[in-house]
C-alpha positions, -999 to +999 in steps of 0.1 A: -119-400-099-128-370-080-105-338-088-117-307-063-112-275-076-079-264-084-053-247-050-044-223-078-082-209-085-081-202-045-049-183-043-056-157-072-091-154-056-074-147-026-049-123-042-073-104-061-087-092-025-055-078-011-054-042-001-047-018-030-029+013-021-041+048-035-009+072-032-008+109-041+020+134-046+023+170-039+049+196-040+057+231-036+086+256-035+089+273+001+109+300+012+148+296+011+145+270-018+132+243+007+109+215-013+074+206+006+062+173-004+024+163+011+021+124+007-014+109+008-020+070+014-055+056+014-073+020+009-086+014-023-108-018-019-118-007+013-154-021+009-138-055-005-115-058+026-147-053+052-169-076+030-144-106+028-120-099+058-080-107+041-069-078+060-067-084+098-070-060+124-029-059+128-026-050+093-005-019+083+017-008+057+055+006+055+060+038+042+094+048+027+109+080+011+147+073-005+172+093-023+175+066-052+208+078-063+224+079-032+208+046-014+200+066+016+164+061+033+152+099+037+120+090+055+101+054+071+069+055+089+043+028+096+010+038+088-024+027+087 
């Protein structure tokens, strides 16, 4: 009896070449107590996701700011 390799070997391969996200805060104080907050977003695996291509050209990622105790959405962009 033949037995091929396993569909679960496949999918964690697959999953293991996913995008990873690298995301950096910063703030500072400004003038009249406002808060300035620089977000930065970039690919980790890059060189993974050229070499074996599980990111198509379409692909992008949601970006979302929210006042947690509130439930309100302060900020949503699509980037990348």
């Amino acid at each position: 009896m033949g037995v091929g390799t396993s569909k679960g070997n496949v999918f964690i391969r697959t999953c293991k070449q996913l995008p990873e996200y690298s995301l950096s805060l910063t703030h500072s104080i400004g003038k009249l107590n406002t808060l300035k907050i620089e977000v930065n977003c970039s690919l980790a695996n890059i060189g993974d996701l050229q070499k074996e291509k599980t990111a198509g050209q379409k692909h992008s990622a949601l970006l979302l700011i929210a006042d947690r105790s509130s439930n309100v959405i302060i900020y949503s962009n699509k980037i990348l």
